[in-house]
Backbone bond lengths (Angstrom), bond angles and torsions (degrees), N, CA, C in turn:
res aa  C-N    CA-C-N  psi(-1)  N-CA   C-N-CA  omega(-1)  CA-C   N-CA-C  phi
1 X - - - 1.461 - - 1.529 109.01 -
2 X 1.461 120.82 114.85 1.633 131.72 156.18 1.498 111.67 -36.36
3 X 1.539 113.67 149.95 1.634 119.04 146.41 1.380 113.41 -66.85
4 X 1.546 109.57 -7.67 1.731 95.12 -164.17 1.555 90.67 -89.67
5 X 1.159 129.77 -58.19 1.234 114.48 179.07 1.214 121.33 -35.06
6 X 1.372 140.10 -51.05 1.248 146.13 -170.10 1.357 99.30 -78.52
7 X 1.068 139.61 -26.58 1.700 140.18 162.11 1.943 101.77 -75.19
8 X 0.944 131.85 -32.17 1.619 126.29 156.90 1.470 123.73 -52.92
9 X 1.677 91.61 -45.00 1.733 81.91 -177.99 1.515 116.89 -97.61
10 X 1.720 107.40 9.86 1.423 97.10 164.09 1.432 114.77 -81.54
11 X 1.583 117.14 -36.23 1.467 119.09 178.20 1.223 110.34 -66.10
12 X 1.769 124.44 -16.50 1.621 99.48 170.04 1.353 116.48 -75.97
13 X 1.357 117.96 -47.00 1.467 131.58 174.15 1.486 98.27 -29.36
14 X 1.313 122.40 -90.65 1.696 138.88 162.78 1.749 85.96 -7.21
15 X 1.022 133.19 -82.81 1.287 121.80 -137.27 2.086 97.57 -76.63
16 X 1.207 112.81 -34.62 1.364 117.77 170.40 1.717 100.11 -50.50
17 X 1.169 113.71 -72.02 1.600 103.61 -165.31 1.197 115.59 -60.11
18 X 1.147 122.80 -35.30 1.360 126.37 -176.91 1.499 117.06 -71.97
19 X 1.193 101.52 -29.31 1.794 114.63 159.72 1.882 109.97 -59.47
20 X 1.317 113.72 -56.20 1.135 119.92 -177.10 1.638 122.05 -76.93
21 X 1.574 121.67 -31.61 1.248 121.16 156.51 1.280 124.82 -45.52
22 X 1.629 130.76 -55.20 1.448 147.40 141.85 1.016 129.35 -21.12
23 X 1.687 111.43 -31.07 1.467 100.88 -179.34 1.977 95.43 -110.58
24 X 0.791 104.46 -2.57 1.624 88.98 -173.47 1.303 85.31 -123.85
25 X 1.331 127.90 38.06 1.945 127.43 150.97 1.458 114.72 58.29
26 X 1.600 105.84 38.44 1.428 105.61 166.71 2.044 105.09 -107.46
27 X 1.081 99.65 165.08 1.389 100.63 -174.09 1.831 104.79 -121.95
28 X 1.162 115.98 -6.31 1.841 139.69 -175.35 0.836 134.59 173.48
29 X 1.291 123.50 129.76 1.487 153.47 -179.39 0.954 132.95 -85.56
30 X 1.764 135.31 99.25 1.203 133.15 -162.97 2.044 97.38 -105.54
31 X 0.945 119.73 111.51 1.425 120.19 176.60 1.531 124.66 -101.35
32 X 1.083 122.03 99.09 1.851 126.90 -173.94 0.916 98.69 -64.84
33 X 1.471 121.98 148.15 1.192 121.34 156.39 1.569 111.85 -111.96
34 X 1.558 98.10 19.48 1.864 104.25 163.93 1.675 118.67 66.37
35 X 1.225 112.45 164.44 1.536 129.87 -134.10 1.664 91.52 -125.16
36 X 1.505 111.10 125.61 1.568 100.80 173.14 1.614 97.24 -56.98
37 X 1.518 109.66 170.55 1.966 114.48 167.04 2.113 86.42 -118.10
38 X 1.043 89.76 138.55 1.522 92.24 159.15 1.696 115.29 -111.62
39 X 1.669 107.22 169.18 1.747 105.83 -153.53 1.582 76.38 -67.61
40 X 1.656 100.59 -174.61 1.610 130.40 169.81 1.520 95.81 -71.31
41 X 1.129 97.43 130.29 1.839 114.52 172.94 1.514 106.70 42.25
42 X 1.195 125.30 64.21 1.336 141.85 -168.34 1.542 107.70 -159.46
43 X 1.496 112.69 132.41 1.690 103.77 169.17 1.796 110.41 -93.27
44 X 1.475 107.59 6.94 1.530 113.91 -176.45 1.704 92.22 -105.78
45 X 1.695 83.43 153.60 1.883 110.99 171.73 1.235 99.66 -136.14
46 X 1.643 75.11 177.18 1.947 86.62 179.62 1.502 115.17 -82.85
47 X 1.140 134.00 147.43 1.927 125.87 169.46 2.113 94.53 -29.08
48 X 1.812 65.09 157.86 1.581 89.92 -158.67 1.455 84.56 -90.73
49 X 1.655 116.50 150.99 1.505 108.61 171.03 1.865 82.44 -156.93
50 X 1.631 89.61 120.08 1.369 88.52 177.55 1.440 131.76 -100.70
51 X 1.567 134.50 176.00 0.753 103.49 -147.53 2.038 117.75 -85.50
52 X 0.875 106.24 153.63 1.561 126.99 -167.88 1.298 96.32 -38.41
53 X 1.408 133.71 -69.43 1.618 129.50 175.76 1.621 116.81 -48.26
54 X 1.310 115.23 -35.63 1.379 107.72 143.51 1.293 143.31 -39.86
55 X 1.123 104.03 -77.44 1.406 124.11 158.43 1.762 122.16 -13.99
56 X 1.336 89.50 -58.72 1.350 103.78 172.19 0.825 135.31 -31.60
57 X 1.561 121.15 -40.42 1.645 135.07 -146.49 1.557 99.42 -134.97
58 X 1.461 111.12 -24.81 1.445 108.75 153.25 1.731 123.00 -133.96
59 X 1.157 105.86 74.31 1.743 98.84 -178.17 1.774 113.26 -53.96
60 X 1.856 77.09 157.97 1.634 82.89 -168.73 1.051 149.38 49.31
61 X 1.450 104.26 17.04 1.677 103.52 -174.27 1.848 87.97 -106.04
62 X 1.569 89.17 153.14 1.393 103.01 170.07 1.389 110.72 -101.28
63 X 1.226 122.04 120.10 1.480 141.54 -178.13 1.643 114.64 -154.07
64 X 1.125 116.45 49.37 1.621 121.38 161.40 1.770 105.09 -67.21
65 X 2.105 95.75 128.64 1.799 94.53 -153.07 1.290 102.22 104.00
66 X 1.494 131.35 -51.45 1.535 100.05 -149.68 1.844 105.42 -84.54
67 X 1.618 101.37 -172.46 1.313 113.53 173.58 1.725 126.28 -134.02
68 X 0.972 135.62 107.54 1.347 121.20 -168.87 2.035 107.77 -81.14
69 X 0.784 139.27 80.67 1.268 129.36 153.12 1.273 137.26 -24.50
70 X 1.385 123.21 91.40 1.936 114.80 179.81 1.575 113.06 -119.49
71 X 1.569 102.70 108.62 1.445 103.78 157.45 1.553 104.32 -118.69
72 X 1.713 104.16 142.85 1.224 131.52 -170.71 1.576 103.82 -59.10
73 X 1.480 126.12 123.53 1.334 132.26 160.64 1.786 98.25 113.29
74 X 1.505 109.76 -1.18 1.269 110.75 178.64 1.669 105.04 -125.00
75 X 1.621 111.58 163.94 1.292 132.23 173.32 2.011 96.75 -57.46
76 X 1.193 110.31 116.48 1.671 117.84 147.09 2.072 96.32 -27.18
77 X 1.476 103.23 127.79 1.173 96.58 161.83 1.754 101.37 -143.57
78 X 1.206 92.36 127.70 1.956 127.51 164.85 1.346 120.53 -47.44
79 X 1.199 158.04 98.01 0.928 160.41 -56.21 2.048 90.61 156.45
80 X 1.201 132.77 26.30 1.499 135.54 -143.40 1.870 99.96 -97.47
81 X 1.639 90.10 111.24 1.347 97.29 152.39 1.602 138.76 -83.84
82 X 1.573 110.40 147.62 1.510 119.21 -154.79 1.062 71.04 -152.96
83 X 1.202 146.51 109.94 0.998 142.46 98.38 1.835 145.12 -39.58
84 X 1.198 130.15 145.00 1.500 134.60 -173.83 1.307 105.02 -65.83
85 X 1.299 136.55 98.83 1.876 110.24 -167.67 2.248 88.20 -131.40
86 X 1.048 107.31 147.40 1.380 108.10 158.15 1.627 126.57 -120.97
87 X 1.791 98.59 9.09 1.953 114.69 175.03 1.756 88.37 -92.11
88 X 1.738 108.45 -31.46 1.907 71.38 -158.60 2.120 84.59 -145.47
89 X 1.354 111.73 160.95 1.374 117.50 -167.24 1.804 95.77 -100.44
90 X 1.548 85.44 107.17 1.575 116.76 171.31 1.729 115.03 -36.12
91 X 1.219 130.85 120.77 1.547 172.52 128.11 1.658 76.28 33.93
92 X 1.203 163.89 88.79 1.313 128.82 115.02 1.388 153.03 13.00
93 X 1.295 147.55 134.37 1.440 136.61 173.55 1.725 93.96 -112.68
94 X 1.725 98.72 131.47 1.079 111.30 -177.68 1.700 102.27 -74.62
95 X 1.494 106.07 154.61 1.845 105.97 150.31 1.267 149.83 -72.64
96 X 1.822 87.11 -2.47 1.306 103.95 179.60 1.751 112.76 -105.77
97 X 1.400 96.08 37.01 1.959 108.01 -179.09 1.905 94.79 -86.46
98 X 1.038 114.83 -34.23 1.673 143.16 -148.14 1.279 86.56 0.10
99 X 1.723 141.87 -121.08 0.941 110.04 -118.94 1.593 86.82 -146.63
100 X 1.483 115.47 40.46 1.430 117.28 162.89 1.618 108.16 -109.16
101 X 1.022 99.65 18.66 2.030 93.84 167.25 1.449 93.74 -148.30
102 X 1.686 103.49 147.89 1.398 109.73 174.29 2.049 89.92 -96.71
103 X 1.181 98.68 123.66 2.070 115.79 177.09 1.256 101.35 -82.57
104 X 1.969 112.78 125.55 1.091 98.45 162.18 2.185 93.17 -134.60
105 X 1.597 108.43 144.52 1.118 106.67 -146.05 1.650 83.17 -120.29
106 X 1.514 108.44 128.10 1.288 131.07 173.91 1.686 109.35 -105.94
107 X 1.201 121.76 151.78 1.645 133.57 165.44 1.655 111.27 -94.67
108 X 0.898 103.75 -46.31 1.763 116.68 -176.55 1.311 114.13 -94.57
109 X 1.341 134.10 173.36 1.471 144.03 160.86 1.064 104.62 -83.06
110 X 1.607 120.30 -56.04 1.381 99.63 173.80 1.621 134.23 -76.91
111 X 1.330 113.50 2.34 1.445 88.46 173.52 1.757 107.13 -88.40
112 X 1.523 109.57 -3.70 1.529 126.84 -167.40 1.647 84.57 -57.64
113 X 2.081 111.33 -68.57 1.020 120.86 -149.02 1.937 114.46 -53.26
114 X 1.700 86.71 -47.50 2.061 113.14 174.84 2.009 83.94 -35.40
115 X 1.300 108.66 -87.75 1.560 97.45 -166.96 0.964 129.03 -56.87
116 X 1.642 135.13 8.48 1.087 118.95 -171.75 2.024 84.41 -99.42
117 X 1.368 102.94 -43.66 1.975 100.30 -171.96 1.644 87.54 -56.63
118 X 0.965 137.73 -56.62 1.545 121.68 -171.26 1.255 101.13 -39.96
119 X 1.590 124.90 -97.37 1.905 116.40 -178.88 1.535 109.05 -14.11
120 X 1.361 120.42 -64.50 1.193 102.12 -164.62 1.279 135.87 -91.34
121 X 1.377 110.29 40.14 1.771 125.02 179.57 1.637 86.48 -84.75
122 X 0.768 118.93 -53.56 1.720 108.34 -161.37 1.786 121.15 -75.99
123 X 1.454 97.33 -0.42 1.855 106.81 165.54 0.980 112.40 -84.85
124 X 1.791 127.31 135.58 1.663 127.80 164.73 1.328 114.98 -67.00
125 X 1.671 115.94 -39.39 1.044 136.39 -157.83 1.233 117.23 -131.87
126 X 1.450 122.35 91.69 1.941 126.69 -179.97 1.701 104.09 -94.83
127 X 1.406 91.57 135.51 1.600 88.10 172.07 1.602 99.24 -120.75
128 X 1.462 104.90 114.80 1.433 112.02 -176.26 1.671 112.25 -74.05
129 X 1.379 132.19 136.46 1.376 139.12 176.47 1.292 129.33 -109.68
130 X 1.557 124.89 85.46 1.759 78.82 -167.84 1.986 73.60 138.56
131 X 1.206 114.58 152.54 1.620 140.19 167.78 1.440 84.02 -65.24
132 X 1.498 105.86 142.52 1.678 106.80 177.21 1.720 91.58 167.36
133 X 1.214 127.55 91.37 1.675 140.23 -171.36 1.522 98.49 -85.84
134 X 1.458 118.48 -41.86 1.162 136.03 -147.79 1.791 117.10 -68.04
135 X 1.649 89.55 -53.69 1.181 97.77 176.71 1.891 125.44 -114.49
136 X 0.889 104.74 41.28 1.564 113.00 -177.93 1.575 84.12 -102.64
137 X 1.944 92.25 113.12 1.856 106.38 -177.75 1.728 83.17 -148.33
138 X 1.337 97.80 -161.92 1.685 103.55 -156.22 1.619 95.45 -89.64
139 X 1.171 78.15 151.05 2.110 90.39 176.03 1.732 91.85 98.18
140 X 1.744 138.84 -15.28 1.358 114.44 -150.58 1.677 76.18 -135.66
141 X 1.515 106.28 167.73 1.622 131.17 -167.41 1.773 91.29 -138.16
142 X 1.339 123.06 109.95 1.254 103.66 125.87 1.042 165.75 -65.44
143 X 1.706 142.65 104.89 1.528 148.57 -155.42 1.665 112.60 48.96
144 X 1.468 109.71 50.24 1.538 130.56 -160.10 1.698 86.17 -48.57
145 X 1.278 129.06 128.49 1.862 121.05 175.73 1.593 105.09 -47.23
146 X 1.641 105.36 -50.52 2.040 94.22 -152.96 1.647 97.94 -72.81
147 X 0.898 100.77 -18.90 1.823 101.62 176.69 2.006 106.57 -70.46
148 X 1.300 104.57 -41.38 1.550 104.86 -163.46 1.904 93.28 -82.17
149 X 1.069 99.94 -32.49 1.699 103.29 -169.65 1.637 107.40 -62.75
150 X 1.428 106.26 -34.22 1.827 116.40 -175.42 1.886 94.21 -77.66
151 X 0.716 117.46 -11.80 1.699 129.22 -161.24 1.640 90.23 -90.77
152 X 1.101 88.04 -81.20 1.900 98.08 -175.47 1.381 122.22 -61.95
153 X 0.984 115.62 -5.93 1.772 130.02 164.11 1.781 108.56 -84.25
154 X 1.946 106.45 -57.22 1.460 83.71 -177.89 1.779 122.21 -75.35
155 X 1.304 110.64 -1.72 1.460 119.59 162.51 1.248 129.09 -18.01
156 X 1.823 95.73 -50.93 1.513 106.99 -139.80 1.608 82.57 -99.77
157 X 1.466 138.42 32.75 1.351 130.72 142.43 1.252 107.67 -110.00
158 X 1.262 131.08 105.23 1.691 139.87 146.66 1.507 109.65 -24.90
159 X 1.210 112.32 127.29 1.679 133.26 148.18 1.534 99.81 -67.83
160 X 1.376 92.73 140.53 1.871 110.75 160.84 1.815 107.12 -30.14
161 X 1.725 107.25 -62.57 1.150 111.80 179.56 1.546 128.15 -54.51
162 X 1.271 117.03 -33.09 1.636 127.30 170.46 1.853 109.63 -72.31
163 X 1.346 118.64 -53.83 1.456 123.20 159.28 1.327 112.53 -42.60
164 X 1.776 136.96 -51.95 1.517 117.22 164.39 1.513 118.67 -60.89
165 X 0.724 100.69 -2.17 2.234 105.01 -171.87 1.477 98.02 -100.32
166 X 1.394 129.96 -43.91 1.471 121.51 162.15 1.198 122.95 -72.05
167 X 1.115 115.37 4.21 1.745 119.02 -174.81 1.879 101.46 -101.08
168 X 1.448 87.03 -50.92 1.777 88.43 166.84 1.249 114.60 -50.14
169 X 1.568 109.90 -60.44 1.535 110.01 -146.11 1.888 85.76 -68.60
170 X 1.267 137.96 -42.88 1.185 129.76 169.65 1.618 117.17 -20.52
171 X 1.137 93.40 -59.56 1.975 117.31 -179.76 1.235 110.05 -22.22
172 X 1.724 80.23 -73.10 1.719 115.60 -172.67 2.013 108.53 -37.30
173 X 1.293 104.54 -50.80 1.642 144.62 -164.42 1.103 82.95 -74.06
174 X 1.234 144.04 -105.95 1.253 130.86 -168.15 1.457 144.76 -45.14
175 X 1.720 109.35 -14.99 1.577 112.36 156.28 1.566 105.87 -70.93
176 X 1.451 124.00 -47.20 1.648 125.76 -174.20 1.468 104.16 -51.90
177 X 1.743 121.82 -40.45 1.192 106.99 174.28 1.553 144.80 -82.94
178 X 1.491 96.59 -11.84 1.463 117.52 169.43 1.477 100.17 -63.11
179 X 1.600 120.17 -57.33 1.553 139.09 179.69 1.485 97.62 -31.66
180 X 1.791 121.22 -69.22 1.087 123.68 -157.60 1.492 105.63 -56.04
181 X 1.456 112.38 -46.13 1.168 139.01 -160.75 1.939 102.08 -43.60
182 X 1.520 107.90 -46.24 1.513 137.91 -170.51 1.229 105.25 -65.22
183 X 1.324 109.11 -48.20 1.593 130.24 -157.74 1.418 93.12 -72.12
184 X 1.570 125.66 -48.48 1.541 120.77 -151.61 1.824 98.84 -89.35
185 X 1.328 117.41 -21.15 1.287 128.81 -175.33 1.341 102.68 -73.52
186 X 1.676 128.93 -38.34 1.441 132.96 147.04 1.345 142.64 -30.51
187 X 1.191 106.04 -38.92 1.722 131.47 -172.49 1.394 106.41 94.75
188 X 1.273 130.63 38.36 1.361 134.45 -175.84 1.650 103.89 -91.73
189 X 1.322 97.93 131.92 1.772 121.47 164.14 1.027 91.75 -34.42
190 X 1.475 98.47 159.63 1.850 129.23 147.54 1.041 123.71 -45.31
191 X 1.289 105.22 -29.03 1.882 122.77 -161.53 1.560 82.43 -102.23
192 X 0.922 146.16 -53.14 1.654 140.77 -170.91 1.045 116.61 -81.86
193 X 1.724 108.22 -11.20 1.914 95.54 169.17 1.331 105.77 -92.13
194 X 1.636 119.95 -14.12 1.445 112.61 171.98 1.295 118.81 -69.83
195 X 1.350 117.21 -52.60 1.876 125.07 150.61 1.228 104.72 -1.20
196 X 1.502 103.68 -81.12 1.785 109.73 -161.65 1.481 89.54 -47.85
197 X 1.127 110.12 -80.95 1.721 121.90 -145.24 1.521 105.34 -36.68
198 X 1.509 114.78 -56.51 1.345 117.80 158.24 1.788 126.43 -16.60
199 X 1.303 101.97 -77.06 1.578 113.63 -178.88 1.824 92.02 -63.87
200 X 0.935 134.75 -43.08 1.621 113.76 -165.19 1.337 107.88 -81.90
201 X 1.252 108.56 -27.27 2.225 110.19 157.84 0.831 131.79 -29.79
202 X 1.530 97.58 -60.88 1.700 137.69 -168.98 1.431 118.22 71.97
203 X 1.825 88.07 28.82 1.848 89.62 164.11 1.300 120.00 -132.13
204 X 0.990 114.92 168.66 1.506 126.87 161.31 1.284 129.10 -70.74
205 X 1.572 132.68 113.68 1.064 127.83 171.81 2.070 124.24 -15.92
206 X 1.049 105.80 -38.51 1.755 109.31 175.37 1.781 94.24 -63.00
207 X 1.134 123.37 -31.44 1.994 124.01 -160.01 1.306 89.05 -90.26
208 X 1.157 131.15 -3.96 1.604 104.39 -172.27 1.547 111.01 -106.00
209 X 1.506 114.31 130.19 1.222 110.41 178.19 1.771 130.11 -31.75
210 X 1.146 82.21 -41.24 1.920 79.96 174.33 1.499 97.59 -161.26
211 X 1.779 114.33 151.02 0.806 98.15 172.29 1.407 157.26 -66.17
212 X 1.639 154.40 177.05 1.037 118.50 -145.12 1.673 96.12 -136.90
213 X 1.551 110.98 135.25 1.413 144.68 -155.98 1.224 92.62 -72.86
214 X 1.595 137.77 111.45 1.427 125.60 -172.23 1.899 93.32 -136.31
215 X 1.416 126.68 85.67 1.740 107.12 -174.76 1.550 96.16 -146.42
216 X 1.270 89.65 130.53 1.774 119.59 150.00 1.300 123.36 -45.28
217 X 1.435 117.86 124.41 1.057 108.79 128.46 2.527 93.22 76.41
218 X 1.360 95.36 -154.37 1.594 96.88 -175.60 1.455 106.47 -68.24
219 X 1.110 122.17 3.82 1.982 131.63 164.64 1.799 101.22 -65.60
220 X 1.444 101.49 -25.17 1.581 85.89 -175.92 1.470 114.33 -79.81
221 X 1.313 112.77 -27.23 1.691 112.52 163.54 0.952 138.51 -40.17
222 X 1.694 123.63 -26.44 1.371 136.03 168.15 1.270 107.32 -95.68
223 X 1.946 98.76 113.77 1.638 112.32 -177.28 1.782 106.24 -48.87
224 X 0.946 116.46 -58.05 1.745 113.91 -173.69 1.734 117.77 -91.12
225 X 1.485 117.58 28.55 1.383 112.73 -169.22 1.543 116.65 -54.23
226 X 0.802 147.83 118.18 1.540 166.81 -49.12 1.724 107.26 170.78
227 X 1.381 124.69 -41.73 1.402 123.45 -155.81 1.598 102.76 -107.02
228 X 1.797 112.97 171.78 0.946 107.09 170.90 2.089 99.60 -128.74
229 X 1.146 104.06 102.23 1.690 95.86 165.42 1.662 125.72 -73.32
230 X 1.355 85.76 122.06 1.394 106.19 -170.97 1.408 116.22 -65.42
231 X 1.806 115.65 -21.61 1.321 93.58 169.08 2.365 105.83 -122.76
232 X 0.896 96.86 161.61 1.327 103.17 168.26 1.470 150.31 -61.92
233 X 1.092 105.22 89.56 2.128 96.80 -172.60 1.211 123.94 -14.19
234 X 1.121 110.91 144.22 1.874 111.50 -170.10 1.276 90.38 -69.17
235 X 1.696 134.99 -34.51 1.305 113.11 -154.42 1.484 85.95 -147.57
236 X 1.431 130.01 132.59 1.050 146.51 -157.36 0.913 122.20 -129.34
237 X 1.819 136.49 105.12 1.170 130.40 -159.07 2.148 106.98 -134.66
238 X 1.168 101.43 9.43 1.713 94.92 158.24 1.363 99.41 -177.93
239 X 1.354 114.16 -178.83 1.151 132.99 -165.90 1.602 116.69 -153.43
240 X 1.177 97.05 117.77 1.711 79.20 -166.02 2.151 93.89 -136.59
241 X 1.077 116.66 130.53 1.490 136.46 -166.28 1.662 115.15 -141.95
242 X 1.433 110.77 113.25 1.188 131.54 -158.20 1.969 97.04 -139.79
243 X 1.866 92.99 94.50 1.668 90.01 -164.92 1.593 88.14 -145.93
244 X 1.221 106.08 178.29 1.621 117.08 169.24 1.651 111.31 -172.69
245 X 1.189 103.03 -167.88 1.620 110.97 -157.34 1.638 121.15 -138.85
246 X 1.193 123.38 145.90 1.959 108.31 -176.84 1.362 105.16 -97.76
């Protein structure tokens, strides 16, 4: 995969929102890419998955905290928290940002938040994107519908660059399922056909779009079956696997 492609499908994106900000009377776009939640009385959460309009404009990057900033006629600018942490190894900046976002790199939340109200003193009109309680004040809309509705419509045409990323993650998907495929022809568990599929992915259960449907036998009857049995039916009569890949 080129930078130029991935520099194509940022200027289409750019040209989609900026099409759609304009027409539904926003003048800037503040986009979250959202806050892990951890359980009740727990310092653990679930994998971070940010939000999808995020996503968009930067796949795969890990930036829980950050903010993408878009006003029309300007560079997308990143807004990327890094925090100082010694429990967990701080968010990275990929090399493949190069030179379609201007990066600006915060340690704290709050000095993230201080620069983001600075940029946005000079907008009439913010259209907030993205979970964000905090700052929905006057002049700004959170996830305004006719703005999100023009959003989620031009979606549903793929960039060149999104079509190579489903073609991979396909790839990926189809070695895990050949894998599974091996595993169940073996006499391998539920729990060991997920194994395989896993290692022939080359991801980790947190990377995979959703989790992945691995059941024996009358397990395939339940549309969403959930578990992995660790050991194998004495007598084994289907196999049914409902998985995918990022």
């Amino acid at each position: 995969m080129t930078n130029a492609i991935f520099s194509d499908h940022v200027a289409t994106v750019c040209q989609r929102w900026t099409h759609a900000l304009e027409t539904s009377g926003f003048d800037t776009a503040l986009i979250r890419a959202g806050e892990p939640r951890t359980y009740f009385l727990d310092d653990q959460s679930p994998p971070f998955r940010p939000n999808p309009h995020f996503a968009q404009w930067l796949p795969g990057l890990d930036a829980p905290g950050s903010s993408l900033l878009l006003q029309p006629g300007a560079r997308p600018r990143l807004y990327f928290l890094q925090p100082i942490d010694y429990w967990h190894a701080p968010p990275q900046i990929p090399d493949w940002l190069g030179h379609d976002f201007e990066l600006l790199l915060f340690n704290t939340e709050a000095a993230l938040n201080e620069a983001l109200d600075a940029a946005l003193k000079g907008s009439n009109r913010t259209a907030l994107v993205g979970e964000d309680e905090r700052r929905e004040v006057t002049g700004t809309r959170l996830n305004p519908a006719e703005l999100i509705a023009r959003l989620h419509w031009a979606r549903a045409v793929k960039t060149e660059f999104e079509i190579t990323c489903m073609r991979e993650a396909t790839r990926r998907a189809v070695n895990g399922h050949c894998a599974a495929r091996s595993a169940w022809q073996q006499g391998a568990s539920e729990f060991e056909i997920h194994l395989s599929y896993l290692a022939a992915a080359g991801q980790v259960p947190e990377e995979l779009p959703y989790p992945s449907i691995i059941a024996q036998n009358e397990h395939g009857g339940i549309l969403h079956y959930q578990h992995y049995d660790r050991t194998s039916p004495a007598t084994r009569y289907s196999f049914l696997i409902d998985a995918g890949a990022s």
